[in-house]
C-alpha positions as CSV (number, residue, x, y, z in Angstrom):
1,X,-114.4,43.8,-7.4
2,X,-111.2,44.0,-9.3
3,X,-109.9,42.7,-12.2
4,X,-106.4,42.5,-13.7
5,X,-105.4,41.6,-16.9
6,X,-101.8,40.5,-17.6
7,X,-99.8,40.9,-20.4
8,X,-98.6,37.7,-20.6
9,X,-99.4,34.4,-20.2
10,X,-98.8,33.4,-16.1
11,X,-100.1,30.6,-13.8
12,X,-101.4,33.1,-11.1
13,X,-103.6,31.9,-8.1
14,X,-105.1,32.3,-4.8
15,X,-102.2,33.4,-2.8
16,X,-100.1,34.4,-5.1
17,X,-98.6,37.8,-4.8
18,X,-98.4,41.3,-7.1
19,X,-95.7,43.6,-5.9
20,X,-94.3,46.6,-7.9
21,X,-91.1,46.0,-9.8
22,X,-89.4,48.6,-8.2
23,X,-89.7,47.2,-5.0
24,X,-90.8,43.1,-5.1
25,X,-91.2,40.7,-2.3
26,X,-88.5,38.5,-0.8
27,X,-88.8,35.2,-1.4
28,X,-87.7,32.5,1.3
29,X,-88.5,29.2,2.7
30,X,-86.3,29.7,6.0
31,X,-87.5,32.2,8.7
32,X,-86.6,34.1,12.4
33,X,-90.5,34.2,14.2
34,X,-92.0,35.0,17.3
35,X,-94.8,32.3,18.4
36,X,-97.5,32.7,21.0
37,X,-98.2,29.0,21.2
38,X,-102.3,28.3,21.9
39,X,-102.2,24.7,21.3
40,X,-103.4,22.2,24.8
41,X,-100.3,20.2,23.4
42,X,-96.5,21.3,23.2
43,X,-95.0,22.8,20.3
44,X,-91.9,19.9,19.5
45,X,-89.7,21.1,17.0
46,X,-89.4,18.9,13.8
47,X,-93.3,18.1,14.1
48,X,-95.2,19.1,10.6
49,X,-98.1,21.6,11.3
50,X,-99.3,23.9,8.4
51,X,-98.7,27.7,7.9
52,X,-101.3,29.9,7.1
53,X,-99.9,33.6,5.9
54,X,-102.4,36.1,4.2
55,X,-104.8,33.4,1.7
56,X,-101.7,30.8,1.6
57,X,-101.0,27.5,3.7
58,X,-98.1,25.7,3.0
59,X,-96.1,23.2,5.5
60,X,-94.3,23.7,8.2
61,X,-91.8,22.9,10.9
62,X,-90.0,24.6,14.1
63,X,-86.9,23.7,13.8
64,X,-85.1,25.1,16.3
65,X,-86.2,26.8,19.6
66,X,-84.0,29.6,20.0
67,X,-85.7,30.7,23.6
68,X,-89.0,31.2,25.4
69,X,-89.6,34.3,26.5
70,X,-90.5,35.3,30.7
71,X,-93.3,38.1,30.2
72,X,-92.8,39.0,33.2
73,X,-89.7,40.2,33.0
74,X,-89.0,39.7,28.9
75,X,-85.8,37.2,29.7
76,X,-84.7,35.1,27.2
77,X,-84.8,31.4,28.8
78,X,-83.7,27.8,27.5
79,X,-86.4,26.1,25.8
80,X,-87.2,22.5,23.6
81,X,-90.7,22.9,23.9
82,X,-93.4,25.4,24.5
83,X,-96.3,24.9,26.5
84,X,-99.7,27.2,26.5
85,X,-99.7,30.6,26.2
86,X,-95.8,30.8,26.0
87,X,-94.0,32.8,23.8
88,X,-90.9,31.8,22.0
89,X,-88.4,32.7,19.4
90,X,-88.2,29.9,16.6
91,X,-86.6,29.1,13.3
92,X,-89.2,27.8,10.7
93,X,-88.8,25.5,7.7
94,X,-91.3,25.9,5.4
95,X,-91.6,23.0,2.4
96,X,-91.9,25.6,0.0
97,X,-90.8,29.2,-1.2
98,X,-93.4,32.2,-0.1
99,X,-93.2,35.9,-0.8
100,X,-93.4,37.6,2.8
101,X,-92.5,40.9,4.5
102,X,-91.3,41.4,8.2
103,X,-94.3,41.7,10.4
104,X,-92.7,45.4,11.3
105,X,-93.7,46.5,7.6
106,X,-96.7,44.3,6.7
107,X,-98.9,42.7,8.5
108,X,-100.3,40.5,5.9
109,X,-96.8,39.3,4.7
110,X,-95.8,39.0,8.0
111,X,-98.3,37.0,10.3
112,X,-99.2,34.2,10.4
113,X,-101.1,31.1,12.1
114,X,-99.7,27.4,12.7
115,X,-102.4,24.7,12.2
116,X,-102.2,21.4,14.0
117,X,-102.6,18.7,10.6
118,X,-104.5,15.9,12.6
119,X,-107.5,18.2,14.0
120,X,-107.2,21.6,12.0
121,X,-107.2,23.8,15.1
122,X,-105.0,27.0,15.3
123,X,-102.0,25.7,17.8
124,X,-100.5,29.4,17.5
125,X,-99.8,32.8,15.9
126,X,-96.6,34.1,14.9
127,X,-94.8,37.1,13.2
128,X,-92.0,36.8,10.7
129,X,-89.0,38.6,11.6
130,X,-86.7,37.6,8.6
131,X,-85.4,35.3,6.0
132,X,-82.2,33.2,7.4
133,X,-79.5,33.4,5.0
134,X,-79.4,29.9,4.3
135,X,-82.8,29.9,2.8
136,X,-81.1,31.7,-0.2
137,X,-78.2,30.3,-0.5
138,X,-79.1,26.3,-0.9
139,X,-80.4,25.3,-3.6
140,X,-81.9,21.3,-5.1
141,X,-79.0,20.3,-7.4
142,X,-80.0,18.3,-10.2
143,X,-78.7,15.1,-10.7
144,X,-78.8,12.9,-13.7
145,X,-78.9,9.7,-12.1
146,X,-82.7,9.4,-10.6
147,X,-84.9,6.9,-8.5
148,X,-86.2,5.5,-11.9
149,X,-82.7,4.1,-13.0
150,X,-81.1,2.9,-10.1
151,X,-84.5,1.0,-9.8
152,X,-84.5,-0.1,-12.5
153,X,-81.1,-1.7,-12.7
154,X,-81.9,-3.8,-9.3
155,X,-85.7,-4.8,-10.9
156,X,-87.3,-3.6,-8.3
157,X,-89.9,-1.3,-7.1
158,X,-88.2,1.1,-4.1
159,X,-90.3,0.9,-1.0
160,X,-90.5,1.8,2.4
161,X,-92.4,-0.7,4.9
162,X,-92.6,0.9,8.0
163,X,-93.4,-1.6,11.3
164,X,-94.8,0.4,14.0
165,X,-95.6,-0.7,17.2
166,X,-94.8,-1.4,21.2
167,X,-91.5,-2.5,22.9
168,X,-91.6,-5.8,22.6
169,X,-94.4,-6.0,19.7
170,X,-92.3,-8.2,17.7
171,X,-90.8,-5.3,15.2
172,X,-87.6,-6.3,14.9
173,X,-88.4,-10.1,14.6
174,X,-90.6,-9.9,11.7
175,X,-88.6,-7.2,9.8
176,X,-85.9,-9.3,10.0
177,X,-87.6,-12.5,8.3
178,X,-88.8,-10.4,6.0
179,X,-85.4,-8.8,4.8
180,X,-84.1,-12.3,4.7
181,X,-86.6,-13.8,2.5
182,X,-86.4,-10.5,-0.2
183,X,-82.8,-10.7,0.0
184,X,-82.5,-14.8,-0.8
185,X,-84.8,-14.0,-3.5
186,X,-82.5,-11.1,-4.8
187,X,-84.2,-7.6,-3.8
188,X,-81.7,-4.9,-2.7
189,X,-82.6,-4.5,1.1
190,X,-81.8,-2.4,4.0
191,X,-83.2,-2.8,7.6
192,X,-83.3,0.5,9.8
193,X,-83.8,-0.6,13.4
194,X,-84.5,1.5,16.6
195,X,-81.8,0.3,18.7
196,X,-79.4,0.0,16.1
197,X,-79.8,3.8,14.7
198,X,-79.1,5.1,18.3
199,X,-76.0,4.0,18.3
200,X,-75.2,6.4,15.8
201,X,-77.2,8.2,13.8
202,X,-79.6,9.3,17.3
203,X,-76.8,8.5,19.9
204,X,-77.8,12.5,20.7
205,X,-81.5,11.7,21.2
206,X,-83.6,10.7,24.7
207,X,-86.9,9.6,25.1
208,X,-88.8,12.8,25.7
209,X,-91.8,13.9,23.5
210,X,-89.1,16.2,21.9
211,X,-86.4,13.6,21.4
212,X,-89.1,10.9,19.9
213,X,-89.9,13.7,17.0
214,X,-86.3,13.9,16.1
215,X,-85.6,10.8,16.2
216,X,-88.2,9.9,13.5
217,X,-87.6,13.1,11.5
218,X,-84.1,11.8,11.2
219,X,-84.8,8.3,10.3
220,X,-87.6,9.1,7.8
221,X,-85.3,11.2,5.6
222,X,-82.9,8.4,5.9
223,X,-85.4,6.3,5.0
224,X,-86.3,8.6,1.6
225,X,-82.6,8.5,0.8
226,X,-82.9,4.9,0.4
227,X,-85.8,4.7,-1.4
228,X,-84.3,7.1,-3.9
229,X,-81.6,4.9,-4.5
230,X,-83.4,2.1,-5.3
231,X,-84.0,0.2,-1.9
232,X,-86.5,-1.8,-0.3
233,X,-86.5,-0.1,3.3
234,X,-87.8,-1.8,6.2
235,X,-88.2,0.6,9.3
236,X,-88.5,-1.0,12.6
237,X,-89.2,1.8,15.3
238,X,-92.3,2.2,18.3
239,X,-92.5,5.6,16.4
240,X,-95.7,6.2,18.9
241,X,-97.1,9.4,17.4
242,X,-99.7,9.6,14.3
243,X,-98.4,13.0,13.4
244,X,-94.6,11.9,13.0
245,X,-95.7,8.7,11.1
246,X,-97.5,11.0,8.8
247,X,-94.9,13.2,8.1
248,X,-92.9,10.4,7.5
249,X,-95.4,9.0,4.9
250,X,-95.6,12.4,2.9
251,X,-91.8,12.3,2.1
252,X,-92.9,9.2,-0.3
253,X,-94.3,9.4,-3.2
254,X,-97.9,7.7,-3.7
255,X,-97.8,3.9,-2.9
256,X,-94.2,3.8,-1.6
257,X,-94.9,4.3,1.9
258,X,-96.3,1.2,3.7
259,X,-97.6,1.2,7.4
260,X,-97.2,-2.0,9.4
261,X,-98.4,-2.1,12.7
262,X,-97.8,-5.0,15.0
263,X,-100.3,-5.3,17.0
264,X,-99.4,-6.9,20.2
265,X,-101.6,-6.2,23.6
266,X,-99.3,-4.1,26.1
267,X,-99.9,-7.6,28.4
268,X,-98.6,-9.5,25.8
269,X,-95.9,-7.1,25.1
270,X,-95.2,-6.6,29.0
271,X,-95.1,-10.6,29.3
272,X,-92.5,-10.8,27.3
273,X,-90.6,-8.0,28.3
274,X,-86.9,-9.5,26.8
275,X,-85.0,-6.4,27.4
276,X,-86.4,-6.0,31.0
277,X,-87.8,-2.5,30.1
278,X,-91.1,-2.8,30.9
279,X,-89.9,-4.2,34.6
280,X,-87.8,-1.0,35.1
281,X,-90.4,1.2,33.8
282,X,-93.0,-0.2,36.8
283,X,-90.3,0.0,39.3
284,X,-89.9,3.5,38.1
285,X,-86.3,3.5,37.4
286,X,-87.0,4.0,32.9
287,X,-88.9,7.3,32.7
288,X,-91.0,8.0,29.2
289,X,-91.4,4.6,28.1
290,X,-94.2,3.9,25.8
291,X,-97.3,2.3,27.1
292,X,-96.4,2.8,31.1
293,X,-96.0,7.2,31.8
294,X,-95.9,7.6,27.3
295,X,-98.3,6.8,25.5
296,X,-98.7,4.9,22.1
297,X,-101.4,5.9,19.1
298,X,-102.7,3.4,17.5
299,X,-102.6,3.5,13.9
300,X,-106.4,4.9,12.8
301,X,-105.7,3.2,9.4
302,X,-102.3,0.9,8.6
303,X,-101.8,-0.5,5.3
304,X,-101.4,-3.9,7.2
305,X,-102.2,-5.1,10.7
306,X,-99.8,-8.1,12.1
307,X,-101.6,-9.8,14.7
308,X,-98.5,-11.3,16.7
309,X,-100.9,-12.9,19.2
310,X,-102.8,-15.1,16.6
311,X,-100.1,-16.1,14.2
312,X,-96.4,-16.9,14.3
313,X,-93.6,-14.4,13.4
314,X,-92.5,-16.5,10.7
315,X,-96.2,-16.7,9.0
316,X,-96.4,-13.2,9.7
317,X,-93.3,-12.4,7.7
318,X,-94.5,-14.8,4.8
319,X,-97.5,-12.8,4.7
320,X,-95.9,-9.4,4.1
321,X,-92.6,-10.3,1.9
322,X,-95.5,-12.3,-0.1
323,X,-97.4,-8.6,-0.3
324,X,-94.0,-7.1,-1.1
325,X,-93.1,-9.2,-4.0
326,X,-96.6,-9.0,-5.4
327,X,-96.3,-5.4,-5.4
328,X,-93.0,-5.2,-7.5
């Protein structure tokens, strides 16, 4: 057992790292690493998993696939995903700063493990190569103006209500009344809408596994923009995986995040079917659609369930905007 006593007062803890003055640690949140990936599931980039390194886990993301490699023949190939037992090169985002070495001169600074959030198994084992340069060079700016105020002058509380759910749930319909009746009783509004946003924002997106984390990553800091400026939110997307709806509920502080799910049977959904997707999905001529060759998860436990089959869009939306306006 060892014992160190400091000279002066510091918040030290598990994880934390002693290095000589002469020759410290580097410090970054932005890294080059090599991944074996382990996990029965892809590796997407932008989906959150945790980083373990030495007695530290913090978050993390692969952001970028820079290329898988053949280990047969060690060529670099074109890569958005990795599947078992492949190895890749990556850029990783961690949500906060860690001391670290390059795997070539320490080990313990330098590997790591990538834990999947929803089960806690090990999806795959890395080694840092180094810091990007961006990680030191941007920096949180502070700003004067915050949440609080520009809440507080539109007398309201910020939120984020986010409607999840199949094509065809009824989404868009009830978001829609709901904006309307916060906005003729003066809230500040702003409705984010699947369709809509891929016109723009994710014109550059698909429907792949990989495109679908994107696409929410995207939207959900969009999202936390707004609430930081003092909006009510309303995100309409399918969003069909628990891990991206997660990480979109950890961008918001405590209570300001609210999960909606519509909860339409795929029958009911496909019986509608106003767009015609579902029909081209059947005939095979719409690949990756949700609820025919993608599948949907089912919220484990929404904030509120909307039970389209049982009551009407409009009492449906004069349930929640009466929720909303309780809240604030």
């Amino acid at each position: 057992a060892v014992v160190l006593a400091l000279a002066d007062e510091i918040d030290a803890s598990r994880g934390d790292v002693m290095a000589a003055a002469h020759d410290p640690c580097e410090i970054a949140d932005q890294f080059a690493a090599h991944l074996l990936w382990l996990g029965t599931q892809p590796l997407l980039p932008g989906r959150p998993y945790w980083l373990k390194i030495g007695s530290r886990t913090v978050g993390a993301q692969v952001t970028e696939i820079k290329h898988k490699v053949d280990v047969n023949t060690q060529e670099a190939l074109a890569a958005r995903s990795l599947e078992l037992n492949e190895v890749g090169y990556c850029n990783l985002y961690l949500d906060q700063a860690i001391p670290f070495e390059a795997y070539a001169d320490s080990r313990e600074l330098g590997g790591f493990i990538l834990i999947d959030r929803q089960d806690n198994a090990t999806v795959a084992a890395g080694t840092l190569a180094f810091a990007l340069r961006r990680a030191g060079n941007i920096h949180w700016q502070h700003l004067e103006v915050d949440q609080a105020a520009r809440a507080r002058i539109k007398h309201q509380a910020p939120r984020c209500v986010w409607f999840t759910g199949l094509s065809g749930a009824g989404k868009s319909t009830v978001a829609n009344l709901v904006e309307k009746r916060l906005l003729a009783l003066g809230r500040h509004t702003y409705l984010l809408d699947g369709d809509n946003v891929r016109h723009g924002l994710n014109k550059d997106r698909g429907f792949t596994d990989e495109d679908r984390v994107e696409n929410i990553r995207r939207v959900a800091e969009v999202a936390r923009l707004m609430v930081d400026a003092g909006l009510v939110v309303l995100v309409s997307f399918i969003s069909p995986f628990r891990a991206e709806r997660r990480m979109a509920r950890e961008l918001f502080a405590e209570g300001q995040f609210l999960e909606v799910f519509v909860d339409t049977p795929l029958a009911v959904a496909e019986q509608r079917d106003a767009k015609g997707l579902y029909a081209k999905a059947r005939a095979g001529q719409l690949r990756n659609f949700t609820g025919i060759d993608s599948p949907y998860e089912v919220p484990e436990h929404p904030d509120v369930v909307l039970d389209t089959v049982a009551e009407s869009p409009e009492a449906l939306a004069e349930r929640l905007a009466n929720l909303l306006l309780g809240d604030s």
